[in-house]
TIMI-2910 file (N, C-alpha, C, CB; in pm, 1 decimal, decimal comma, always signed):
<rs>
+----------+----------+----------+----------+----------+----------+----------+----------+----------+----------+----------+----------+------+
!      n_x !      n_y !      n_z !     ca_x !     ca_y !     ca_z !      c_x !      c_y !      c_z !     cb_x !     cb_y !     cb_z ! resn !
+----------+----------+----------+----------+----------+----------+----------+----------+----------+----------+----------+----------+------+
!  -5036,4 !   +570,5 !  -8139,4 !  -5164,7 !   +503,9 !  -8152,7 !  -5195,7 !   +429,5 !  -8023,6 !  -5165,0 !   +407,6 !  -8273,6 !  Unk !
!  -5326,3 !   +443,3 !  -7980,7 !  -5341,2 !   +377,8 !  -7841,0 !  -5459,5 !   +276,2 !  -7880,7 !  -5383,6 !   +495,2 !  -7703,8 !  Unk !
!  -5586,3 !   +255,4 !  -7840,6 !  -5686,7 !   +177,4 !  -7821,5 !  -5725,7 !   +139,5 !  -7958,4 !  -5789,0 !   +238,0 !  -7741,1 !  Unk !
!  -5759,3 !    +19,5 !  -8006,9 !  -5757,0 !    -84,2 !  -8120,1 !  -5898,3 !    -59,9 !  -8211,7 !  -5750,8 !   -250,7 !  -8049,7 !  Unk !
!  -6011,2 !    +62,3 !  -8138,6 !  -6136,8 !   +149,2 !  -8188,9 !  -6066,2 !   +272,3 !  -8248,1 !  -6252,5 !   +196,1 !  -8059,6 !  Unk !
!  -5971,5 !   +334,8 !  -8185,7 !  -5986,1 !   +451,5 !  -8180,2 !  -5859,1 !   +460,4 !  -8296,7 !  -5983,5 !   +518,8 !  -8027,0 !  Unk !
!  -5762,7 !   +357,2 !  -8300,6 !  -5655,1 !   +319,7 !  -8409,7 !  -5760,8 !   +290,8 !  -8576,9 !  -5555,0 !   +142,2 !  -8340,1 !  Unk !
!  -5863,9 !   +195,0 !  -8571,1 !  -5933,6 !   +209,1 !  -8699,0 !  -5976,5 !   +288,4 !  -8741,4 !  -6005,8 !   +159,4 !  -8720,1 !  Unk !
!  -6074,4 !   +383,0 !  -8634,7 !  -6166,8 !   +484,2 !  -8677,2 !  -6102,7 !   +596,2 !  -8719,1 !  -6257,0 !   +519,5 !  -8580,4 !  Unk !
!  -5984,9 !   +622,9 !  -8749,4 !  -5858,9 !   +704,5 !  -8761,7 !  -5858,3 !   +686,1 !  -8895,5 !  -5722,6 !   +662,7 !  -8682,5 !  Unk !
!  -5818,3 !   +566,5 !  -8931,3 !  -5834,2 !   +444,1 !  -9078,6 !  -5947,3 !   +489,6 !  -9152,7 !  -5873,8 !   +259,7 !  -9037,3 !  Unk !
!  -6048,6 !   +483,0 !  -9080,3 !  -6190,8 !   +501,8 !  -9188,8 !  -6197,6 !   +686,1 !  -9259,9 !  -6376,6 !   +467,5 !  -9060,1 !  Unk !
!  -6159,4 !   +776,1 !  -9126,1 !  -6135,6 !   +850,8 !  -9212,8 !  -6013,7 !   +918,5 !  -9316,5 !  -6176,9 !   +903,9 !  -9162,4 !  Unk !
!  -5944,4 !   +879,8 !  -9363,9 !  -5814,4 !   +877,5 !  -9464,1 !  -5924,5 !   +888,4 !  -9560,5 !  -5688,7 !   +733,0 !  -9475,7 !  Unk !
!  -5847,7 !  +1011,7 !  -9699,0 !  -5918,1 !   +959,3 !  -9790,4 !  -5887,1 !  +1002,9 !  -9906,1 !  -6033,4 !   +970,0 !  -9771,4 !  Unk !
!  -5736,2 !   +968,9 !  -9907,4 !  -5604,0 !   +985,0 ! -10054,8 !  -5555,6 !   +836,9 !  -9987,3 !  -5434,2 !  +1167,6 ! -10056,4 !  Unk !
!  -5496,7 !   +795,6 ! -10153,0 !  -5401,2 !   +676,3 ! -10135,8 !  -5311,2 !   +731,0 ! -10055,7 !  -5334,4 !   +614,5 ! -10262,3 !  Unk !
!  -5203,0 !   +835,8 ! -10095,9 !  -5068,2 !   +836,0 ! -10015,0 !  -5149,0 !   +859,8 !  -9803,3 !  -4936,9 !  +1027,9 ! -10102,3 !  Unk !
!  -5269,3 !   +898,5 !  -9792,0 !  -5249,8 !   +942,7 !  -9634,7 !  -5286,9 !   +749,4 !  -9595,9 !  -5405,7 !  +1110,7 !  -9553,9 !  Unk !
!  -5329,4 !   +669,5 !  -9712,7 !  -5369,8 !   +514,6 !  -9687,7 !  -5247,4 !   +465,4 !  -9712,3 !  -5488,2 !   +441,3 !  -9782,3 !  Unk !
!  -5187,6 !   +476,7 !  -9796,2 !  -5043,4 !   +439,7 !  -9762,2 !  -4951,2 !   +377,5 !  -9657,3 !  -5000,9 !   +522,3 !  -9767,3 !  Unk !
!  -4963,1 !   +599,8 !  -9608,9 !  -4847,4 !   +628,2 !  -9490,5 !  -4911,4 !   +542,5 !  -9360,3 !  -4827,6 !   +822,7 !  -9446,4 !  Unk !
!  -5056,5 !   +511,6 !  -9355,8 !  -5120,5 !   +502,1 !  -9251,2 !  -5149,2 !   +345,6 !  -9226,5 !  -5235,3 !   +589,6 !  -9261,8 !  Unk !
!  -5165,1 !   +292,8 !  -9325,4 !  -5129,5 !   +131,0 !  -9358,8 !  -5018,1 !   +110,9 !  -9301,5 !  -5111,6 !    +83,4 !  -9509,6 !  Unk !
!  -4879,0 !   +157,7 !  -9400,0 !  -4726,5 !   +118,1 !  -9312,3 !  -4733,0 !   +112,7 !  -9162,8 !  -4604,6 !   +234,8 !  -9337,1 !  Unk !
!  -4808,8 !   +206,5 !  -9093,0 !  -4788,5 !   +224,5 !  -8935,0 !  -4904,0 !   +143,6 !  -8877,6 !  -4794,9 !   +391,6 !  -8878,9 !  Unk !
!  -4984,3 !   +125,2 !  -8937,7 !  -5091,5 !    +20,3 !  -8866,1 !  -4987,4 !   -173,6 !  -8852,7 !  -5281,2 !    +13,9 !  -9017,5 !  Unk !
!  -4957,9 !   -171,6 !  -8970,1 !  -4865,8 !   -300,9 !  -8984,0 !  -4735,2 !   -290,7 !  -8868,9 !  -4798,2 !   -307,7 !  -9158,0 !  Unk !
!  -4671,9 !   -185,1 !  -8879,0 !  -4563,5 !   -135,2 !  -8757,7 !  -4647,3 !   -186,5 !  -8631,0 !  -4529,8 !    +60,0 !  -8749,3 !  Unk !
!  -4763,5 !    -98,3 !  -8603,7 !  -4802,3 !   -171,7 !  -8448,8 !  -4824,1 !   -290,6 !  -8465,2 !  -4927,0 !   -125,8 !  -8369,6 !  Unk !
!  -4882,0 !   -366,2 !  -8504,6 !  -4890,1 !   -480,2 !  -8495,7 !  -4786,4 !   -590,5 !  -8498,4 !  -4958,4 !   -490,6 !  -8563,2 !  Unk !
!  -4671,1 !   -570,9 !  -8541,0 !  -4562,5 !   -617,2 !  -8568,3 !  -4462,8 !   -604,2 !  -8414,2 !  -4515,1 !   -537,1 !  -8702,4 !  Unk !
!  -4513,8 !   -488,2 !  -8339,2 !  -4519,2 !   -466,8 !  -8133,0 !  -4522,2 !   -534,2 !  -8123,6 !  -4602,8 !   -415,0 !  -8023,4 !  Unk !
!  -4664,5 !   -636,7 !  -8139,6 !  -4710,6 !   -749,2 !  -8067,2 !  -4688,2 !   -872,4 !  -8091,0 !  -4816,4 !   -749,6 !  -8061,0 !  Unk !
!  -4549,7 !   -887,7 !  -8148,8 !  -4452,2 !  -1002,5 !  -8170,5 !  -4524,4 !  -1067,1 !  -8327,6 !  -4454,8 !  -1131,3 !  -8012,7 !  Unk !
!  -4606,1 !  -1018,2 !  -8434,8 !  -4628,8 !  -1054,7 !  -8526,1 !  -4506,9 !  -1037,9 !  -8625,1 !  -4737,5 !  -1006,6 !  -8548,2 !  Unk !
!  -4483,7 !  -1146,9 !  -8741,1 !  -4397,3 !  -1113,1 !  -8836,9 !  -4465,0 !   -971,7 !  -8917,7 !  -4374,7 !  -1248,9 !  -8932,2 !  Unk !
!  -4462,7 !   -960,9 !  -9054,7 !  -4462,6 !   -870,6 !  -9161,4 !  -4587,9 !   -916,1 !  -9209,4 !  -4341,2 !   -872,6 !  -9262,1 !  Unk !
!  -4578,2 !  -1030,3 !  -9249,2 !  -4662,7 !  -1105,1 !  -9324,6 !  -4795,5 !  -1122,7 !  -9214,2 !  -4583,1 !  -1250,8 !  -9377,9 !  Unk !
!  -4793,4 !  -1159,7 !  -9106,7 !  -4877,3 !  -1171,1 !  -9019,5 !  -4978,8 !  -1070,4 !  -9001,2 !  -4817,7 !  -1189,4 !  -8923,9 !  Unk !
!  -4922,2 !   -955,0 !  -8965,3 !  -4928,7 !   -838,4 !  -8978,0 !  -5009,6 !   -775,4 !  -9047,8 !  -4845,8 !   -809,6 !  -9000,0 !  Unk !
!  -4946,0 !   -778,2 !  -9175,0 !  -5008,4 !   -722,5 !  -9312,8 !  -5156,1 !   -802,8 !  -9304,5 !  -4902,3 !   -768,9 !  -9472,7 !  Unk !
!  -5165,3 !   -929,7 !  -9295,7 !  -5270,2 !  -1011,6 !  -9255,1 !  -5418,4 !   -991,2 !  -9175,2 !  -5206,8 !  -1082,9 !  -9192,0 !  Unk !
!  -5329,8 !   -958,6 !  -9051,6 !  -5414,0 !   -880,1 !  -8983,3 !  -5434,4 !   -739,7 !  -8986,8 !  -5393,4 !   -901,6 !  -8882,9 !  Unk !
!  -5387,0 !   -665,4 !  -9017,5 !  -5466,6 !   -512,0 !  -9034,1 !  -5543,0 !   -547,7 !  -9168,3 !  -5347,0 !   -350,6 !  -9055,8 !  Unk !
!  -5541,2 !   -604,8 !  -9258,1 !  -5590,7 !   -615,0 !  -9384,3 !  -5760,6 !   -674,7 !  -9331,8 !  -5480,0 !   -728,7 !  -9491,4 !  Unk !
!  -5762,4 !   -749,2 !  -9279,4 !  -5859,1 !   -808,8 !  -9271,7 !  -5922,2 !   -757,0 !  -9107,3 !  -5820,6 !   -960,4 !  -9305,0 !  Unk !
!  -5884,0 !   -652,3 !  -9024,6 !  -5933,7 !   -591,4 !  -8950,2 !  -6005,8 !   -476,7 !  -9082,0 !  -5826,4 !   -549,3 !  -8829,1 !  Unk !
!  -5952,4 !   -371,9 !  -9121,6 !  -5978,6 !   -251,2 !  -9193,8 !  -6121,9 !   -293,6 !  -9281,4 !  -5836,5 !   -206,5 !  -9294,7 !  Unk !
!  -6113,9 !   -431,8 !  -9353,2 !  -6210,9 !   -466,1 !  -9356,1 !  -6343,7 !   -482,6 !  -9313,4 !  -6185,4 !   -503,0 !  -9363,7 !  Unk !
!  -6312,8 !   -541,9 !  -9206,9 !  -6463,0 !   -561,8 !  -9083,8 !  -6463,4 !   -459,0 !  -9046,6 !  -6470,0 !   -661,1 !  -8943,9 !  Unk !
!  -6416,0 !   -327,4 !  -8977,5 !  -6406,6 !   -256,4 !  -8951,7 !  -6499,8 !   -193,2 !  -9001,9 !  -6320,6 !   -238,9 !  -8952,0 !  Unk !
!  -6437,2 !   -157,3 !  -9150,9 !  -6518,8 !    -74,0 !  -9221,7 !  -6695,2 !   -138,8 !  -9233,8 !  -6437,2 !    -58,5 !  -9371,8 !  Unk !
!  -6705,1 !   -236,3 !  -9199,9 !  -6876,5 !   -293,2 !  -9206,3 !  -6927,5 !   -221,7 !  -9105,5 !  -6915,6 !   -466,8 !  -9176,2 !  Unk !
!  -6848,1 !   -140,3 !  -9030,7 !  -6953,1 !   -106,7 !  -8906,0 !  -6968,4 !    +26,1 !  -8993,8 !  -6890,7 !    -94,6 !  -8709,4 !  Unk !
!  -6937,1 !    +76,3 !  -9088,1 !  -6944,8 !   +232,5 !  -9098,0 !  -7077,8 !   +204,5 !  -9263,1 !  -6725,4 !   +336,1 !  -9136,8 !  Unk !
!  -7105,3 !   +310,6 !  -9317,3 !  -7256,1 !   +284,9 !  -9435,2 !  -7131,0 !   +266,1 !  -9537,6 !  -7411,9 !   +456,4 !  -9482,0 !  Unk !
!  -7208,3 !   +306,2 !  -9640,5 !  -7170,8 !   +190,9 !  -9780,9 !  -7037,8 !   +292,6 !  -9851,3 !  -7351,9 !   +163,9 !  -9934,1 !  Unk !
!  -7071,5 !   +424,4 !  -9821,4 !  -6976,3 !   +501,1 !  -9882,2 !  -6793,2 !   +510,2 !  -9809,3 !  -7057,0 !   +645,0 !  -9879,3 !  Unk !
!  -6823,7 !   +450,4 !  -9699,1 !  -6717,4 !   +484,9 !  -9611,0 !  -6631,0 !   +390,1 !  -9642,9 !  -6746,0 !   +491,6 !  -9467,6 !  Unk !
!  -6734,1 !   +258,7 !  -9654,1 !  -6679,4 !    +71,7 !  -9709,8 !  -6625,8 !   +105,3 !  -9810,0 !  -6797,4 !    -67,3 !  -9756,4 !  Unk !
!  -6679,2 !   +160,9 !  -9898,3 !  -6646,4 !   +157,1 ! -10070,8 !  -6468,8 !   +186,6 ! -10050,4 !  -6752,8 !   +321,4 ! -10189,4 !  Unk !
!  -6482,3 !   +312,1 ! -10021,7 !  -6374,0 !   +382,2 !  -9981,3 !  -6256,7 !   +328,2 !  -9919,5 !  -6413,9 !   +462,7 !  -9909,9 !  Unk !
!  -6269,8 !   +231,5 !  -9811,5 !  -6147,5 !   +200,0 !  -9694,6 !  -6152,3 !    +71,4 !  -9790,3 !  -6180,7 !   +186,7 !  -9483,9 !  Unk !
!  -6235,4 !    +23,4 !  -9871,3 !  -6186,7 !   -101,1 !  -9930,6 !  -6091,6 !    -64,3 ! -10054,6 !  -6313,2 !   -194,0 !  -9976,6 !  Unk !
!  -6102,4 !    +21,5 ! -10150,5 !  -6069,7 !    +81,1 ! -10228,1 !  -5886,0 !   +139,1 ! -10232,6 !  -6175,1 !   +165,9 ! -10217,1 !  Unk !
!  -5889,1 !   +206,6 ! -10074,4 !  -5810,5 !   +304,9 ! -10021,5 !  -5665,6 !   +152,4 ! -10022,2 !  -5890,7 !   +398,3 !  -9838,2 !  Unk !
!  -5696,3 !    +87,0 !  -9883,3 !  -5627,4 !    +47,9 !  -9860,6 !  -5611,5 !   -117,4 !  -9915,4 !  -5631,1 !    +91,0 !  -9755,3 !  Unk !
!  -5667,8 !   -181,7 ! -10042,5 !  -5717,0 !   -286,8 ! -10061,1 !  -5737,9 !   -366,4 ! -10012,9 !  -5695,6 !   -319,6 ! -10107,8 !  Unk !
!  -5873,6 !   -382,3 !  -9882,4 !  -5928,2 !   -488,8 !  -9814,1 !  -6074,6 !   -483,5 !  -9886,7 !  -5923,0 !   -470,7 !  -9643,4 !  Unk !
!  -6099,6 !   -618,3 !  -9828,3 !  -6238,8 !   -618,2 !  -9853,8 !  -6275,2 !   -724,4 !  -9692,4 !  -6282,5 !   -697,0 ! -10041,9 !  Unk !
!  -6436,3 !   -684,4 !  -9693,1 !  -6488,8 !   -737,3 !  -9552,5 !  -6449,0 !   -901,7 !  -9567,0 !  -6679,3 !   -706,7 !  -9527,5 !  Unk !
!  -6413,8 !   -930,7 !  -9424,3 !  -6373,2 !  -1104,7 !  -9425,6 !  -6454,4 !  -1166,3 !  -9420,6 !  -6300,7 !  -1169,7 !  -9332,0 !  Unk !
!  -6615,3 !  -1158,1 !  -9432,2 !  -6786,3 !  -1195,7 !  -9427,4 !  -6858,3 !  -1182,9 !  -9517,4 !  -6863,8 !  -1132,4 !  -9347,3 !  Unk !
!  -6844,9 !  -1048,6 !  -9545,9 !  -6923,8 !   -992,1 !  -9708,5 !  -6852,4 !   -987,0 !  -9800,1 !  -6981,8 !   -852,9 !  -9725,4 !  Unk !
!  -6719,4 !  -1010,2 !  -9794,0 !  -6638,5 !   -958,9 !  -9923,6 !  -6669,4 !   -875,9 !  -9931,0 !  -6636,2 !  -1001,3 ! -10041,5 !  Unk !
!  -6584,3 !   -834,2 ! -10101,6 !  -6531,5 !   -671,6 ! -10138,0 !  -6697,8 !   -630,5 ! -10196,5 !  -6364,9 !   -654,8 ! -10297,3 !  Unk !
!  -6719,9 !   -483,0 ! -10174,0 !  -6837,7 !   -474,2 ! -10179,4 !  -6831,6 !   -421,0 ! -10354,1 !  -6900,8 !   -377,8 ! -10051,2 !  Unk !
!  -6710,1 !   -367,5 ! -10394,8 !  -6728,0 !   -378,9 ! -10532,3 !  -6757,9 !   -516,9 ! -10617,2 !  -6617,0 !   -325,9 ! -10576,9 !  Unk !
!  -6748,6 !   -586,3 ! -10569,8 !  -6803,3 !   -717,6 ! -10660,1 !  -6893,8 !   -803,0 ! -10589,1 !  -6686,3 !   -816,3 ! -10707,7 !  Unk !
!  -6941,2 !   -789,9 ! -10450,7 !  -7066,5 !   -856,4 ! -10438,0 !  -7200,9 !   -765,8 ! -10377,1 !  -7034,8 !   -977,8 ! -10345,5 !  Unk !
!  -7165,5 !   -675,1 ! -10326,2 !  -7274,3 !   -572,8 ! -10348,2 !  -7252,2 !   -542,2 ! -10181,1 !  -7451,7 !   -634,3 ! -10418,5 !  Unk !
!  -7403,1 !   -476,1 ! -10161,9 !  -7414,1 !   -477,3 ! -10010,6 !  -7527,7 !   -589,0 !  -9966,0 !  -7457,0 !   -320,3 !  -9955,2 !  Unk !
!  -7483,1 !   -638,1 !  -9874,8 !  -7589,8 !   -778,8 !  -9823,7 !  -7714,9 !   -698,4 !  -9776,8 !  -7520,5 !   -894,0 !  -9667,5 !  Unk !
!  -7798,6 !   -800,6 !  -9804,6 !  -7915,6 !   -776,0 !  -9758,8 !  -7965,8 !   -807,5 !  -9556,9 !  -7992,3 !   -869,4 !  -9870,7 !  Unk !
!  -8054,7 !   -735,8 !  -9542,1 !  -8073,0 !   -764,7 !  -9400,0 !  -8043,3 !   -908,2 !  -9365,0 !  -8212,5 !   -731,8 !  -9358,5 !  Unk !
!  -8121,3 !   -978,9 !  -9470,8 !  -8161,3 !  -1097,6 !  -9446,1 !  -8031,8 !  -1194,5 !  -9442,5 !  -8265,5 !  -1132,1 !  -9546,3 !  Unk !
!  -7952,8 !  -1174,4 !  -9555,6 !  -7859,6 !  -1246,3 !  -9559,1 !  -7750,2 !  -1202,3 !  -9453,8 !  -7822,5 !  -1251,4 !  -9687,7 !  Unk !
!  -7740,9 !  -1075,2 !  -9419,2 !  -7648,8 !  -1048,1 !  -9281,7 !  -7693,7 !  -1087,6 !  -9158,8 !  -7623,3 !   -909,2 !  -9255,9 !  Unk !
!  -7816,2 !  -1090,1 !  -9134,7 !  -7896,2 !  -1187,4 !  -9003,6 !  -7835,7 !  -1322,7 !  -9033,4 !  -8094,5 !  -1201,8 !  -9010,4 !  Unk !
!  -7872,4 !  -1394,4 !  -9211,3 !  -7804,4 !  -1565,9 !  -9172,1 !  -7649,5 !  -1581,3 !  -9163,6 !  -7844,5 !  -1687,0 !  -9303,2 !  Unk !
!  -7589,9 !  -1534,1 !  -9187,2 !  -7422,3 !  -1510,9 !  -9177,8 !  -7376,2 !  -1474,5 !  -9029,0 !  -7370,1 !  -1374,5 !  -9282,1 !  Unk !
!  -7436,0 !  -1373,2 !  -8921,0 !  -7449,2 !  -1357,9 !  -8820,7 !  -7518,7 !  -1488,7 !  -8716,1 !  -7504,9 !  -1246,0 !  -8836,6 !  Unk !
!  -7626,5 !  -1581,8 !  -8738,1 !  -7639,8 !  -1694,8 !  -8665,6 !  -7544,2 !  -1803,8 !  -8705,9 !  -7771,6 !  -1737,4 !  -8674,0 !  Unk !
!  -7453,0 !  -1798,0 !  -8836,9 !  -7357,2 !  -1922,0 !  -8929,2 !  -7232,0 !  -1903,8 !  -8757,6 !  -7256,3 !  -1839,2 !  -9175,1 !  Unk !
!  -7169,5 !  -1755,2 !  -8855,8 !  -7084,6 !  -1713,1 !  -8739,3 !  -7081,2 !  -1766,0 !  -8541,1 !  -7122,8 !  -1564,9 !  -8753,4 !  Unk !
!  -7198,1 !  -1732,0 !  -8525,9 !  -7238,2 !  -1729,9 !  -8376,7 !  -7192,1 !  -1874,1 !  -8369,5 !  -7411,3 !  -1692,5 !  -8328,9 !  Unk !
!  -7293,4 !  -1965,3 !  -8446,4 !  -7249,4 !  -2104,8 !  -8379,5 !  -7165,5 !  -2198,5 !  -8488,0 !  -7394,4 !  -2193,9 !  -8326,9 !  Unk !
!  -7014,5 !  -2094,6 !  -8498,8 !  -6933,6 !  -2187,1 !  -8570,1 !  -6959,8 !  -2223,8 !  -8725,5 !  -6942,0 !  -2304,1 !  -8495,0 !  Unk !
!  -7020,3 !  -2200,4 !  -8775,2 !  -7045,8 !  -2230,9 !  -8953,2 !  -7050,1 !  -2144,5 !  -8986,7 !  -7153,6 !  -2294,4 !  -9022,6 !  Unk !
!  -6861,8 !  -2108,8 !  -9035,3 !  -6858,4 !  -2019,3 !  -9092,0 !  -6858,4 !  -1990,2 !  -9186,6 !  -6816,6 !  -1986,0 !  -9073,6 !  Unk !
!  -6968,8 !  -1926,1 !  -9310,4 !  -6946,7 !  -1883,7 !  -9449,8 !  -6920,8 !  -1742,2 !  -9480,7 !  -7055,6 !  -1919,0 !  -9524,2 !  Unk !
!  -6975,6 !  -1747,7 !  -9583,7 !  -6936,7 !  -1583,5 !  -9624,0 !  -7060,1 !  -1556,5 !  -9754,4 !  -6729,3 !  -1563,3 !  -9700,5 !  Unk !
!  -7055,7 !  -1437,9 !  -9754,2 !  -7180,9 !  -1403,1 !  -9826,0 !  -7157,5 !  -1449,3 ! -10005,6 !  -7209,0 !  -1217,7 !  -9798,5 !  Unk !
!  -7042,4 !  -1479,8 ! -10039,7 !  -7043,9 !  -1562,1 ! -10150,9 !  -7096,7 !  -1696,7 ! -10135,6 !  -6921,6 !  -1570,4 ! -10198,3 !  Unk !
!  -7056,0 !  -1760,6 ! -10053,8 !  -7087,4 !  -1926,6 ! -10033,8 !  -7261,9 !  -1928,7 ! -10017,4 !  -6995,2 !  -2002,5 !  -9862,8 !  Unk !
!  -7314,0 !  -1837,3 !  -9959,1 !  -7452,0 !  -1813,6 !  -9880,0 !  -7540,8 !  -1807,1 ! -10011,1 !  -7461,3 !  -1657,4 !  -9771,3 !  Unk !
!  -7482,2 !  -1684,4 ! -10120,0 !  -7535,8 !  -1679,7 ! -10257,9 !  -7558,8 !  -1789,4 ! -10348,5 !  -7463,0 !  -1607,9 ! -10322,1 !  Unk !
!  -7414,6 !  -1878,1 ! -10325,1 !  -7411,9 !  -1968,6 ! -10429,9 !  -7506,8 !  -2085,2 ! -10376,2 !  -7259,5 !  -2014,0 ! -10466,7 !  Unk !
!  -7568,1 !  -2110,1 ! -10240,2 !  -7644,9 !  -2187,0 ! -10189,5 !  -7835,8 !  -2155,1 ! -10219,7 !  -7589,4 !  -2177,8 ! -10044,5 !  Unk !
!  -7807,3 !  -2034,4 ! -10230,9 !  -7946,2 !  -2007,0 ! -10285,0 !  -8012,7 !  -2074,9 ! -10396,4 !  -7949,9 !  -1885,4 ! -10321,1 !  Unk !
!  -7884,0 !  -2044,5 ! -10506,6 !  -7906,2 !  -2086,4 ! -10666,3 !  -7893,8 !  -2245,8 ! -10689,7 !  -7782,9 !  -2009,5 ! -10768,1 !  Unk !
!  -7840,4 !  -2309,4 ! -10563,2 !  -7815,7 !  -2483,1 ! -10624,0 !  -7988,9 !  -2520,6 ! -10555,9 !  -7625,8 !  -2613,2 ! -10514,7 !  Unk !
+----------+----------+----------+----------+----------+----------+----------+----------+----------+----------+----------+----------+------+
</rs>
């Protein structure tokens, strides 16, 4: 595995548990190179595969969230909060930019109070 695009986009397309599996174990392996524990590790590819998958449409998300159990670290899992709206991914994107960081649950529950 070489470049840290070309290592996910590898990820997005898997699309059996066992090839998410085998392919999980070795994503955690590299990362574990770069002087991370297990736990660290697991940490971070979990919550890369996630964001990751936001760059790809809704079927690909469903899927890599599903596959390898992440969900986006912004939108959450899209099985239980849906797909964000423009609007609400524009205000989560200016939160982000300057430091206030929420997530599209917290953003929801601010609507309704």
């Amino acid at each position: 595995m070489s470049k840290m695009g070309e290592v996910y986009e590898k990820a997005m397309e898997v699309t059996t548990e066992e090839e998410a599996r085998s392919y999980f174990r070795r994503l955690i392996e590299r990362t574990m190179q770069h002087g991370k524990t297990r736990g660290e590790a697991t940490s971070i590819v979990r919550e890369n595969l996630g964001y990751f998958a936001g760059y790809y449409g809704v079927k690909v998300r469903e899927r890599v969230e599903r596959l390898y159990n992440v969900e986006h670290p912004i939108f959450g899992a899209i099985a239980e909060m849906g797909v964000p709206t423009a609007e609400e991914s524009f205000e989560l994107g200016k939160r982000w930019a300057t430091n206030a960081k929420t997530t599209l649950a917290a953003l929801r529950a601010e609507k309704t109070t």
